[in-house]
C-alpha positions in Angstrom: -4.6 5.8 27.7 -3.8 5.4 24.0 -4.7 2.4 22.2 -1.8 2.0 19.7 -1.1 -1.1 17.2 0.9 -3.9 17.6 1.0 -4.5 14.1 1.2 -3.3 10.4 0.1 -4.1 7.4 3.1 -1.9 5.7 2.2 -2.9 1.7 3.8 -1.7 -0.6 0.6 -0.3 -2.6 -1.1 -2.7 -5.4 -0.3 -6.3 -3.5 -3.2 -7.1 -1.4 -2.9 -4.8 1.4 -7.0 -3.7 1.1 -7.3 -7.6 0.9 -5.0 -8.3 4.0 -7.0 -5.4 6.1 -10.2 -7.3 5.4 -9.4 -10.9 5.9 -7.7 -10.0 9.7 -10.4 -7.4 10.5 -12.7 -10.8 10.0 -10.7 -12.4 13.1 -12.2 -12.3 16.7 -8.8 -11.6 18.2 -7.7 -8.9 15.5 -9.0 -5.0 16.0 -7.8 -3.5 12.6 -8.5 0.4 12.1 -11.5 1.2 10.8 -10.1 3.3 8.3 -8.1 1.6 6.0 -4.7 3.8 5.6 -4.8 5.7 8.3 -1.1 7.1 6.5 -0.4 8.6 10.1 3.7 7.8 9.9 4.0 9.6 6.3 1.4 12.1 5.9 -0.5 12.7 9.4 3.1 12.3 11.9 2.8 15.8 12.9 -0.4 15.4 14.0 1.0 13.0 17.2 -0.1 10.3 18.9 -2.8 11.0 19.9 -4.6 11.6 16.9 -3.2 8.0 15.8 -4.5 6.7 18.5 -8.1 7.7 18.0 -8.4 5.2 15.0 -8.2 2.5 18.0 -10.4 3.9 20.5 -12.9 1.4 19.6 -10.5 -1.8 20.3 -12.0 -4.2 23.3 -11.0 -7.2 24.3 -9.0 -8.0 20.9 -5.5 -9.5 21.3 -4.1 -7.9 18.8 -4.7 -4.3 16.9 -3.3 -3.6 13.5 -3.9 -1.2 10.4 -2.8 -1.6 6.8 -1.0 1.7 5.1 0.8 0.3 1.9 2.8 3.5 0.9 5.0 2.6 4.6 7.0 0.5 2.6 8.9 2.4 0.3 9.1 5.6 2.1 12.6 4.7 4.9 11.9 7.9 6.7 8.8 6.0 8.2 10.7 2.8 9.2 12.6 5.2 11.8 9.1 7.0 12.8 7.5 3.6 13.5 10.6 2.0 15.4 10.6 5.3 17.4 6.9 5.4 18.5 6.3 1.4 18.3 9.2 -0.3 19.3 7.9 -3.6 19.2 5.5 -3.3 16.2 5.6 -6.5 13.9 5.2 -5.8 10.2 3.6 -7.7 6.9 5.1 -7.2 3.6 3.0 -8.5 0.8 5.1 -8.7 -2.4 4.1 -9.7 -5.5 5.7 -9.5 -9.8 7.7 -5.8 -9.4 6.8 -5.4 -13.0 3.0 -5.6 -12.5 2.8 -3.8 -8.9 4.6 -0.6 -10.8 2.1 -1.5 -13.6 -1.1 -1.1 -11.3 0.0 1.5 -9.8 0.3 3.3 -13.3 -3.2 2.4 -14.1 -4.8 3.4 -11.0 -2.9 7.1 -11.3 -4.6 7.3 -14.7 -7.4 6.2 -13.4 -7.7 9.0 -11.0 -6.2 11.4 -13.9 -3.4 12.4 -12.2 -1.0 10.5 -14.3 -0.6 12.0 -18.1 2.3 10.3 -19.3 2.3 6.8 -21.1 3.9 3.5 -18.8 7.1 3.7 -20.0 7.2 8.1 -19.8 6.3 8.0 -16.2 9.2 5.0 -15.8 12.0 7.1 -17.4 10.3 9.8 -15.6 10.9 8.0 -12.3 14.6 7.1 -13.4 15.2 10.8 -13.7 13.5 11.4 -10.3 15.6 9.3 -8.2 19.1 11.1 -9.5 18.0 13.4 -7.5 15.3 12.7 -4.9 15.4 10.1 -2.0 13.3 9.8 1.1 15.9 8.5 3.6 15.3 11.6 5.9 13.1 14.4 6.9 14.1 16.6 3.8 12.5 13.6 1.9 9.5 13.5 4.2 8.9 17.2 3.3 9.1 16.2 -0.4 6.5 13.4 0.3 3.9 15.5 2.0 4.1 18.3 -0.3 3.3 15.9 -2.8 0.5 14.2 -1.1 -0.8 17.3 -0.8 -0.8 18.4 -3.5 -2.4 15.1 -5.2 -5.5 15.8 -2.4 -5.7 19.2 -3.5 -5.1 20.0 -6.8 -5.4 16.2 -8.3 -1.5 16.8 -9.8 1.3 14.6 -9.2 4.9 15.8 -9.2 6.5 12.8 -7.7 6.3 8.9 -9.2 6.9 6.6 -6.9 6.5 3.5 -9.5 10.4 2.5 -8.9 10.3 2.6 -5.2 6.9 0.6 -5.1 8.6 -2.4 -7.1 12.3 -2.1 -5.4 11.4 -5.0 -2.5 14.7 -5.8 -1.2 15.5 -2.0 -1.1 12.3 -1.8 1.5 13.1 -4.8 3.4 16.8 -3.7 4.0 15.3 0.1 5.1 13.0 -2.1 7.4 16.0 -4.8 8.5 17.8 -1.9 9.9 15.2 -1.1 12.7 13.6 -4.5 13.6 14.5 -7.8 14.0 14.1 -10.3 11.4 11.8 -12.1 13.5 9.4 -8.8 13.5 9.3 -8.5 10.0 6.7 -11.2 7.8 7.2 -11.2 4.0 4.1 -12.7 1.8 3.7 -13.2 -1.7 1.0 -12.4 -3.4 1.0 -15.5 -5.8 1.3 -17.7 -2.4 -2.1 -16.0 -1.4 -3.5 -17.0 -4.1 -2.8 -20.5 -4.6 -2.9 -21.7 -1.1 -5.0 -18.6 0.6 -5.6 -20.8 3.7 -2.1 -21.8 4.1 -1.0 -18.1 3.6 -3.3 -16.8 6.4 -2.3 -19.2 8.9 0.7 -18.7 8.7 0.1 -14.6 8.9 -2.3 -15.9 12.0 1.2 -17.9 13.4 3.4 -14.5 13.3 0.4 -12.8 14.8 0.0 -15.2 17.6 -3.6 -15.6 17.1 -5.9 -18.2 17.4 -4.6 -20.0 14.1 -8.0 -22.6 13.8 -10.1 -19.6 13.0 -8.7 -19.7 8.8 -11.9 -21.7 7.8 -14.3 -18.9 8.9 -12.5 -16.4 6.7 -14.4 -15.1 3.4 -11.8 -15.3 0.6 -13.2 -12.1 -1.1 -11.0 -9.7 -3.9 -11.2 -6.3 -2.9 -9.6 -3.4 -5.2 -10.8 -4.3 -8.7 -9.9 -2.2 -11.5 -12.4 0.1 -11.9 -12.7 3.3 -14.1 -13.4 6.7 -12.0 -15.3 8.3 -13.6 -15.0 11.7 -11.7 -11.4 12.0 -13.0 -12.7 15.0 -15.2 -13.7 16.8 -11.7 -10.8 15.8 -10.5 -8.6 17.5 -12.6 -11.1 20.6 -12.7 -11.3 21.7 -9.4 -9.3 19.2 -7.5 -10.0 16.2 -5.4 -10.2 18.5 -2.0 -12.8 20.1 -3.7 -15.1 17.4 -5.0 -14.7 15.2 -1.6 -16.1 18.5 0.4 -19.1 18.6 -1.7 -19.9 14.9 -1.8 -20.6 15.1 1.6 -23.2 17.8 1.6 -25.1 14.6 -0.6 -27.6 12.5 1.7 -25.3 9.5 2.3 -27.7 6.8 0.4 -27.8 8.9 -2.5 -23.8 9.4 -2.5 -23.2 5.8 -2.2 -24.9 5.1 -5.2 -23.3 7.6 -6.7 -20.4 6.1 -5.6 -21.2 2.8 -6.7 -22.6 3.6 -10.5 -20.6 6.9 -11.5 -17.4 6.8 -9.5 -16.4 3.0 -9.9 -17.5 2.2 -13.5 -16.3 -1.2 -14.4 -13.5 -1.6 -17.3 -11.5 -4.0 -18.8 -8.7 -3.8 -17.1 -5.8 -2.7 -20.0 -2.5 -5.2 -19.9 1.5 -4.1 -20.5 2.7 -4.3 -23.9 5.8 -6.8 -24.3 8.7 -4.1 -24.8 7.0 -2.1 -21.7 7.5 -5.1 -19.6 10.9 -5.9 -20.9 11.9 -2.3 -20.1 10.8 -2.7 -17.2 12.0 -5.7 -15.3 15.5 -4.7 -16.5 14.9 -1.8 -13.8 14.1 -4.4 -11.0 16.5 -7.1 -12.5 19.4 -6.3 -9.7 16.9 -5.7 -7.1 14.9 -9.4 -7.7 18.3 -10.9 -7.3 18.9 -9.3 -3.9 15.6 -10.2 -3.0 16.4 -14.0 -4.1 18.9 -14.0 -1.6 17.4 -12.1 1.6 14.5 -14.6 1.4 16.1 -17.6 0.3 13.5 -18.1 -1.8 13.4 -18.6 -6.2 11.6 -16.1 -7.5 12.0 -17.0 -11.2 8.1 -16.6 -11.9 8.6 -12.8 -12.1 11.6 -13.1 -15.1 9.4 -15.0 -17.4 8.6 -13.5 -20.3 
């Protein structure tokens, strides 16, 4: 028998989805994956369900089983591949300022040293990108995975995926046309901050957990900025390469490698004023369609 979710955590990357896996995997009648991102509907689908459903074989007696893989979002080809395999999957969006989702994201492909071009290169970049390039269907799937791959084994990036990240009410109409408005919970990162046991209830509510558990639940930021400082490896010999080495290390001595080379603390750089203007003028049309999907004022993330 395969043990398959009954939920996701479907991002878009940089808003709290390594946050959101944490905080559920924390409550009695959640089983989340293990593995954070198990990416099976984008990068691991041929792989079948059964492979998917070995990131659940642990699962007991949990009401509900769930895993977080932020790049679903923006990628439509996957809304179709979920709807087909989990029917009656709910999902979590987690949205937060377009301009400073794209923004992270930019840092951490720097980070990693894949990214060479400045902020607003990689934008115009991305611009150019999707004149051409969508991933509405299975030739945009290929696309995708060739990239991933790539990324994994070389440490190169020919894709940028910055736009599509930041483009929310484009990812909630991909989504809208497969599931039912009632399947589908939208979050805002800034609500998660100010009111982080309000938030979680009502996440527990859409869940249809036991909703009293909240005040048991360690608020704890995961996914600091960090600097890698492996990036020169990286870019040497490729991230495939350095992973299959690491684990020839004994595992205490590659965790504090892990800890005190690999995730060096840094001050975590900020957009420049004309970046950010650029920028939000990209998402301006989108934020407005958003506004009206959720009903909701979103006039935080056009202040300037």
């Amino acid at each position: 028998m395969q043990n398959l979710p009954d939920f996701l955590v479907v991002g878009p990357p940089k808003t709290a989805s390594t946050s959101l896996h944490y905080y559920l995997s924390q409550h009695p009648e959640v089983f989340m994956s293990p593995k954070k991102e198990t990416r099976f509907f984008d990068v691991h689908y041929e792989e079948g369900l059964d492979y998917y459903s070995e990131f659940f074989k642990d699962k007991k007696d949990e009401k509900m089983t769930g895993e977080a893989s932020p790049t679903y979002a923006f990628l439509p080809f996957v809304a179709g591949r979920i709807k087909n395999n989990l029917p009656g999957a709910k999902l979590i969006f987690c949205f937060r300022d377009p301009v400073e989702r794209a923004f992270s994201g930019w840092l951490m492909r720097g980070s990693k040293g894949n990214e060479t071009l400045s902020f607003r290169q990689a934008l115009e970049k991305n611009l150019e990108q999707r004149e051409h390039i969508n991933f509405d269907d299975e030739e945009g799937a290929k696309i995708w995975l060739d990239d991933q791959q790539a990324l994994y084994k070389k440490n190169k990036l020919t894709i940028r995926t910055y736009i599509e990240g930041s483009m929310y009410a484009e990812q909630l109409k991909s989504y809208r046309k497969y599931f039912a408005d009632e399947k589908i919970k939208v979050l805002l990162l800034d609500d998660l901050k100010v009111d982080f046991r309000g938030t979680l209830l009502s996440i527990f509510e859409f869940l249809n957990v036991d909703t009293a558990i909240t005040a048991d639940i360690r608020n704890e930021t995961k996914n600091k900025h960090n600097k890698n400082m492996l990036k020169p490896l990286f870019n040497l010999v490729g991230k495939e390469a350095v992973f299959k080495a690491g684990k020839i290390i004994p595992k205490g001595m590659r965790n504090k490698l892990f800890e005190f080379a690999v995730k060096g603390k840094q001050e975590k750089p900020k957009i420049n004023e004309e970046d950010k203007v650029f920028a939000y003028n990209i998402f301006r049309n989108d934020v407005g369609e958003l506004e009206k999907l959720l009903a909701k004022d979103l006039s935080a993330w056009k202040n300037f």
